[in-house]
N, C-alpha and C positions, 0 to 999 in steps of 0.2 A: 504494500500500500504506500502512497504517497504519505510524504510529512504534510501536508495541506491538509487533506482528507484525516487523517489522526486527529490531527489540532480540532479538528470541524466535529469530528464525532466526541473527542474531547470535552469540548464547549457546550455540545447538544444532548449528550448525554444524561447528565440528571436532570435536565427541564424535561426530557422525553418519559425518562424513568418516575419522574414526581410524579406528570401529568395519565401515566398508567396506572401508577399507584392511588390518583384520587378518582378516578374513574372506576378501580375494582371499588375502591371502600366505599364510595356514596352507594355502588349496587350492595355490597355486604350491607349497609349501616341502613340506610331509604330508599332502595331500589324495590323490593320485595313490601313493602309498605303502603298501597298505595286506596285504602280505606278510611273515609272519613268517620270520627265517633259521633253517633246522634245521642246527649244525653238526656233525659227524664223532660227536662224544659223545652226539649226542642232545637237547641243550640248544636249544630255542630264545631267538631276540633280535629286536625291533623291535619295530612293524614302522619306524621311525624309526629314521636312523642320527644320528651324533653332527654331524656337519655340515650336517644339512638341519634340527635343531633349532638349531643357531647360528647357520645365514643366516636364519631367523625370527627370531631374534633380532635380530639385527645392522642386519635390515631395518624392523624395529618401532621401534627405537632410533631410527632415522634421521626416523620421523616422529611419535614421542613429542617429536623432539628441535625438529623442526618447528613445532611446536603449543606445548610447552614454551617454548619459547625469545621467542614472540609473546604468553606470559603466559595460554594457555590449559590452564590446570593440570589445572583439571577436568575439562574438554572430555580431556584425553590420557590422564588416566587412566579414565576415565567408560567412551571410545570402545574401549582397548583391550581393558579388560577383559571388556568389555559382545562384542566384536567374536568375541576367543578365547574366551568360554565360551560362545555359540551355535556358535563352529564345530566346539569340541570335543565338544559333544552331540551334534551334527548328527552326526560323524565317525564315533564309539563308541557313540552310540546301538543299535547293533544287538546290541550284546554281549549275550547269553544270561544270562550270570552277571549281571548285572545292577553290579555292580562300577565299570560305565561311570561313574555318579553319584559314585561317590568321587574319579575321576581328575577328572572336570569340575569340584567343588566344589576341588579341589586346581589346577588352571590360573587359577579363577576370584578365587582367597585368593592365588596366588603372583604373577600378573599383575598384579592390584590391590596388593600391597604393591612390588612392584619398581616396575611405574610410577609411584605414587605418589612414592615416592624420587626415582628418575630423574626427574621431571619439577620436583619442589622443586630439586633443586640446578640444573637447567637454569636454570628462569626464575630463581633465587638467581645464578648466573654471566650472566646476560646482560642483568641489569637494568641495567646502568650503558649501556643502549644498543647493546648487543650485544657488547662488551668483557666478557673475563673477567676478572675483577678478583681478585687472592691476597687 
């Protein structure tokens, strides 16, 4: 292989690898989900409960922290972002109201800012060699 083409897969590597990996977890975490609760009042909620949005969290974190932490900033927020806003299209796309495009543009502006964060202070804490440093 070329040195060009290394460098390239290099570079494109963990934003590829994040962006699979949040693509498999939103199907583990709220892909299989997709039932609204009607309770006693009439009120519907979900179809997402408050736990199966935090172990997507929790589990995103774990490889934002991954890729962050090895000084692939970009690559982590690139991949994450990039990974939950196809999944979340993919997911709501079917909505009738059309409505779906608000929530996507909204996962796609809140994952890009929180990763973004989360993965500055990562590689910011782990630069002295993987030591957190006060």
């Amino acid at each position: 292989m070329s040195q060009g083409l290394l460098e390239r897969v290099r570079r494109l590597g963990p934003a590829l690898l994040l962006a699979a990996v949040s693509l498999g977890m939103w199907a583990a975490w709220l892909g299989w989900d997709q039932h609204k609760d009607v309770h006693a009042d009439g009120t519907t909620t979900g179809p997402y409960q408050a736990w199966q949005v935090i172990g997507l969290v929790l589990t995103l974190l774990a490889a934002v922290y991954w890729a962050a932490s090895r000084h692939h900033v970009a690559g982590a927020v690139l991949g994450t972002t990039a990974g939950l806003t196809l999944a979340a299209y993919y997911d709501w796309s079917d909505d009738s109201s059309g409505l779906y495009a608000i929530g996507v543009g909204l996962v796609m502006v809140g994952s890009l800012v929180v990763t973004t964060v989360a993965s500055n202070v990562i590689a910011s804490a782990t630069r002295g060699g993987g030591r957190v440093t006060a």
